[in-house]
Backbone as a printed PyTorch tensor [residue, N CA C, xyz], in Angstrom:
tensor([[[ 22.2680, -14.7400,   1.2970],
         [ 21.1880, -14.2420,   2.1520],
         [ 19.8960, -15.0150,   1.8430]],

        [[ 19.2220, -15.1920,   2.6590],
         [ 18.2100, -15.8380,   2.6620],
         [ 16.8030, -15.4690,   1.5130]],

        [[ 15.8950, -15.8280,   1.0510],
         [ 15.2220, -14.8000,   0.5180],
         [ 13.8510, -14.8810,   1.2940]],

        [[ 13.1450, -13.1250,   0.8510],
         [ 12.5760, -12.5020,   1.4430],
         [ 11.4060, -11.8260,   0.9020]],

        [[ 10.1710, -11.5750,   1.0700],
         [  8.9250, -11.2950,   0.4610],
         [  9.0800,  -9.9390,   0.6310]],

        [[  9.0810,  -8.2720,  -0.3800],
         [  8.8360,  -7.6100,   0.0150],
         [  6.9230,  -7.1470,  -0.2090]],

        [[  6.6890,  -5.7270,   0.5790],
         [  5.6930,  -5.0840,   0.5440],
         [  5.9520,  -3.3860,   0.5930]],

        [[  5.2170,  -2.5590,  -0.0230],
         [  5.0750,  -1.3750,  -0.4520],
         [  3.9770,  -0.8700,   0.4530]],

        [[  4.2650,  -0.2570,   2.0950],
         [  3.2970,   0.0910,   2.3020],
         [  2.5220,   1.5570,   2.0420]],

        [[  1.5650,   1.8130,   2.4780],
         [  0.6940,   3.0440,   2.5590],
         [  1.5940,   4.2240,   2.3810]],

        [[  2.6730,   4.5870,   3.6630],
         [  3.5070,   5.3580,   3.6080],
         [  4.4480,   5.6450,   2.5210]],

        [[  4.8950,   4.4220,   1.6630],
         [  5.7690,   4.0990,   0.7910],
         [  6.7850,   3.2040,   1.2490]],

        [[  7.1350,   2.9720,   2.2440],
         [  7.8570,   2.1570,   2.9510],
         [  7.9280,   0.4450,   2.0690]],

        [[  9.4280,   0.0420,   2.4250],
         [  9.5260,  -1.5470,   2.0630],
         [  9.6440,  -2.4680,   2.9410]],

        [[  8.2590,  -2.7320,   3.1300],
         [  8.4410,  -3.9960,   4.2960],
         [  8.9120,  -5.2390,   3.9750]],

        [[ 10.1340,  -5.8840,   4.5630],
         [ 10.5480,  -7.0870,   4.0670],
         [  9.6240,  -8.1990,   5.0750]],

        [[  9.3560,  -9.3000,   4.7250],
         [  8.3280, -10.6350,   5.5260],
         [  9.5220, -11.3050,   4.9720]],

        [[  9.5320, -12.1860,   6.0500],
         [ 10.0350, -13.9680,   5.6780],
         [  9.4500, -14.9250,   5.9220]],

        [[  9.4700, -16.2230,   5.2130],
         [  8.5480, -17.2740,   5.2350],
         [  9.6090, -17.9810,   6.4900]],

        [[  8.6200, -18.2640,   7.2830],
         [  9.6600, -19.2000,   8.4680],
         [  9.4670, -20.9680,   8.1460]],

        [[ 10.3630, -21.8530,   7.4980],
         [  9.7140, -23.1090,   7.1790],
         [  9.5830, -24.0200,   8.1970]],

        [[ 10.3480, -23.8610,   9.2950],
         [  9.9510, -24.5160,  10.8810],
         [  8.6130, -24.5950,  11.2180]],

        [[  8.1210, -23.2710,  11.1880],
         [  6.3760, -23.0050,  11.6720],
         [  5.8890, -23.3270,  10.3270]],

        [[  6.1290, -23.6430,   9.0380],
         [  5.3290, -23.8960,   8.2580],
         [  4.4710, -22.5170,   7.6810]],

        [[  4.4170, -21.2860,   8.3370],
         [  4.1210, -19.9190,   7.6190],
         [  4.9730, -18.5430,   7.4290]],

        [[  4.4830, -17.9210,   6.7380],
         [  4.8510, -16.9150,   6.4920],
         [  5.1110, -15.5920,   7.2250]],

        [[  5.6180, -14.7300,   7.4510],
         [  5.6270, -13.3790,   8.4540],
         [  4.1050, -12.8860,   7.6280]],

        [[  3.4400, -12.0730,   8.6120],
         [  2.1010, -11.1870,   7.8880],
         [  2.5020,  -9.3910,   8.3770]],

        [[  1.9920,  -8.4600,   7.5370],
         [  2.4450,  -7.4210,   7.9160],
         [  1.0160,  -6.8880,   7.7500]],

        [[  0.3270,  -6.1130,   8.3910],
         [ -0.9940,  -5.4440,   8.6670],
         [ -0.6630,  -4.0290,   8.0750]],

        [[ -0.9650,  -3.6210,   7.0350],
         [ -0.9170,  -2.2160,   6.7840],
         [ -2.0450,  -1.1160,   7.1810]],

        [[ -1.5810,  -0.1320,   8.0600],
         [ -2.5520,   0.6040,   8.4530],
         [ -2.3840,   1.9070,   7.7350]],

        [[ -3.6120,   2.9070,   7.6970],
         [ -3.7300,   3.5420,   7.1180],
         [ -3.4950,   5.0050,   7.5250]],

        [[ -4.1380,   6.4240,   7.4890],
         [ -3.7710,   7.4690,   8.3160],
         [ -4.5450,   7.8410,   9.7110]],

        [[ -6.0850,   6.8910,   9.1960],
         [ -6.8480,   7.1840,  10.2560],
         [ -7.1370,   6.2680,  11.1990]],

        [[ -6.1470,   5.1570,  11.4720],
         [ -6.2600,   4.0270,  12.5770],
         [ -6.3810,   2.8700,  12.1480]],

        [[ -7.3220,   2.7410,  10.7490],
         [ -8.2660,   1.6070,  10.3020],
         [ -7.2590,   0.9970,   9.4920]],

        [[ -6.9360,  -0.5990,   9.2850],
         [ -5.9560,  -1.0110,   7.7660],
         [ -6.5510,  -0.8040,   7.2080]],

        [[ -5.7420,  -0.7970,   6.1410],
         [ -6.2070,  -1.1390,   4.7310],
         [ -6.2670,  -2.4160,   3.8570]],

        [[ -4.6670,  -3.0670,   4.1780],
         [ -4.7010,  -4.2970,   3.5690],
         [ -3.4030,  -5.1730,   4.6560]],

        [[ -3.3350,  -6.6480,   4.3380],
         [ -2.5010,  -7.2150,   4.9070],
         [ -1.5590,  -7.7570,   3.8390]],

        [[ -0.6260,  -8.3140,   4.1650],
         [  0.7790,  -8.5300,   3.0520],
         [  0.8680,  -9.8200,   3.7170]],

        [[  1.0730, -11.0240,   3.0580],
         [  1.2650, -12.1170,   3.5820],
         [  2.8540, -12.8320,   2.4090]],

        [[  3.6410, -13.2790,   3.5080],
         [  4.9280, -13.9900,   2.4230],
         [  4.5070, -15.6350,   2.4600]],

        [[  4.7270, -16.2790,   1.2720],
         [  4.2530, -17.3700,   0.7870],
         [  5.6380, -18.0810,   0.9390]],

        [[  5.2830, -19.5650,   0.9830],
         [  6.3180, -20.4580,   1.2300],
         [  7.3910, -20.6570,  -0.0550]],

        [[  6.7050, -20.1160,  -1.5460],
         [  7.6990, -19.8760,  -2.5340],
         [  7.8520, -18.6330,  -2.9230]],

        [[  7.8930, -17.4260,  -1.9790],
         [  8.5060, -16.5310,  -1.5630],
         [  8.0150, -15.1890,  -2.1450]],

        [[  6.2970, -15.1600,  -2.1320],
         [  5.4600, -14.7080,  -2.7680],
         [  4.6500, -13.6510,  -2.2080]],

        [[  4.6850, -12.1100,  -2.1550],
         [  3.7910, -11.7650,  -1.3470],
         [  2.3870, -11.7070,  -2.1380]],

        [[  1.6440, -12.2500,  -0.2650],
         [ -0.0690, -12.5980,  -1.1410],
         [ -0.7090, -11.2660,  -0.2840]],

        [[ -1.3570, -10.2370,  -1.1850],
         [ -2.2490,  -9.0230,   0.0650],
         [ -3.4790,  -9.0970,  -0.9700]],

        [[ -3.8570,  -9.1150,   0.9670],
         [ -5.2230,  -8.8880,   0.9130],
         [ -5.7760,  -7.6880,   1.1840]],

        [[ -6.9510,  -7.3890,   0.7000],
         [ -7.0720,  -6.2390,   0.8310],
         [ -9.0580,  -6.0410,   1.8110]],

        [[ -9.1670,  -5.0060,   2.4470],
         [-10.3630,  -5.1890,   2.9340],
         [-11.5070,  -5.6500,   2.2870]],

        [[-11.9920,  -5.2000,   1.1250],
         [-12.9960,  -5.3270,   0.0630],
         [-13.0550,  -7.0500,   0.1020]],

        [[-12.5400,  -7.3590,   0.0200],
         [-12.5050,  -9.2010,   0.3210],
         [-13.5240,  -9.0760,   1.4170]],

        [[-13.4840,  -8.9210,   2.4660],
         [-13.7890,  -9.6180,   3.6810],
         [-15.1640,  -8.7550,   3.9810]],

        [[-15.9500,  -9.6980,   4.2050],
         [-17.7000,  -9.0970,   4.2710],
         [-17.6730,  -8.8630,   5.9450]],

        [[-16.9310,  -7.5350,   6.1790],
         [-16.6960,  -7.6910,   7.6830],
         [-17.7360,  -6.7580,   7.4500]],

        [[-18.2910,  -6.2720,   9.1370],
         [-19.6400,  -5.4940,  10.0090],
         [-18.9730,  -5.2880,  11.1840]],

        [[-19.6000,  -4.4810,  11.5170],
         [-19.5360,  -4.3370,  13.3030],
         [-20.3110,  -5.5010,  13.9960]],

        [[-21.3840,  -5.8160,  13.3350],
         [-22.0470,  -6.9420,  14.1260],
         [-21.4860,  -8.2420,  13.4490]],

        [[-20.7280,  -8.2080,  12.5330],
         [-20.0140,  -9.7940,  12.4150],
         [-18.6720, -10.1370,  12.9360]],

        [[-18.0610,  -8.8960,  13.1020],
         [-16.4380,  -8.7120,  13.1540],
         [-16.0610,  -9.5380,  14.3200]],

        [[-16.8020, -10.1650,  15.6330],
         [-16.0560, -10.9190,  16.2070],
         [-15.9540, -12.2960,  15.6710]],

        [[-16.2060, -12.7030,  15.1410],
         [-16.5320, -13.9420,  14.1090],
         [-14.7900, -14.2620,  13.7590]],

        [[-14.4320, -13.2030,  13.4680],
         [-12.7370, -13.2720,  12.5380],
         [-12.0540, -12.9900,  13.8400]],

        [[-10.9470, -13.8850,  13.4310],
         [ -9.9080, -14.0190,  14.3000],
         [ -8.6500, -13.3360,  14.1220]],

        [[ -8.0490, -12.7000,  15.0220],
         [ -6.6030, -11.9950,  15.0240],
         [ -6.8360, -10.2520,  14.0940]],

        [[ -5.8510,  -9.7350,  14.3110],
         [ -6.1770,  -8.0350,  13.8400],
         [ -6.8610,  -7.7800,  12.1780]],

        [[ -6.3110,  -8.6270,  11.7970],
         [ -6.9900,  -8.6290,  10.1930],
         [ -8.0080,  -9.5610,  10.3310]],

        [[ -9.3930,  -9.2780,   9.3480],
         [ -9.5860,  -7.7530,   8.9840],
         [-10.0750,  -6.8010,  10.0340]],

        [[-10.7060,  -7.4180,  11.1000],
         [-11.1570,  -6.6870,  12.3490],
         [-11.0980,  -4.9230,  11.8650]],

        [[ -9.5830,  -4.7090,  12.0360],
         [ -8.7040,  -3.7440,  12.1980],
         [ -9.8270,  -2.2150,  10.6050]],

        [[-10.3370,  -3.1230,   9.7030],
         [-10.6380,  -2.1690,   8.7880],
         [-12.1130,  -1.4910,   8.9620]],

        [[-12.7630,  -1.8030,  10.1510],
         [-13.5310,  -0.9050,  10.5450],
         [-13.6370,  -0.3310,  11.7280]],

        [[-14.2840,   0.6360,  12.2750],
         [-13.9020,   1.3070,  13.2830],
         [-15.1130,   1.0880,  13.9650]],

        [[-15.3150,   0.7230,  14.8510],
         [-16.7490,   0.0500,  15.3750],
         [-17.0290,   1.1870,  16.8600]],

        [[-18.4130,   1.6370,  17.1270],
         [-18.2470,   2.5690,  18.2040],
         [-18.4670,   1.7030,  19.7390]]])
């Protein structure tokens, strides 16, 4: 079997990611939390590594958040 990055999400759940080496990246898994917002993202590495990130990294705002691209981190604040 091939190998496979797991992740432990929020729920408790085991998310498996695979690194795809065609595209050159990894599967990403967005972990969300109870109230809509993520929390962290799970990324699988090309030597078969999960890398998570977690919000506290990312100096996101409501007034910066279009700046970042794709659901992470966007996703960790709730903007009105």
């Amino acid at each position: 079997s091939e190998p496979v990055c797991s992740y432990r999400n929020a729920e408790d759940e085991t998310i498996f990611l695979k690194y795809l080496p065609l595209l050159k990246r990894g599967e990403d898994y967005v972990d969300f939390g109870k109230e809509g917002k993520c929390l962290k993202r799970a990324m699988c590495t090309d030597t078969f590594h999960t890398i998570v990130e977690d919000c506290a990294q990312y100096k996101i705002t409501c007034a910066n958040k279009d700046r970042f691209t794709g659901v992470f981190p966007g996703c960790c604040l709730k903007c009105p």
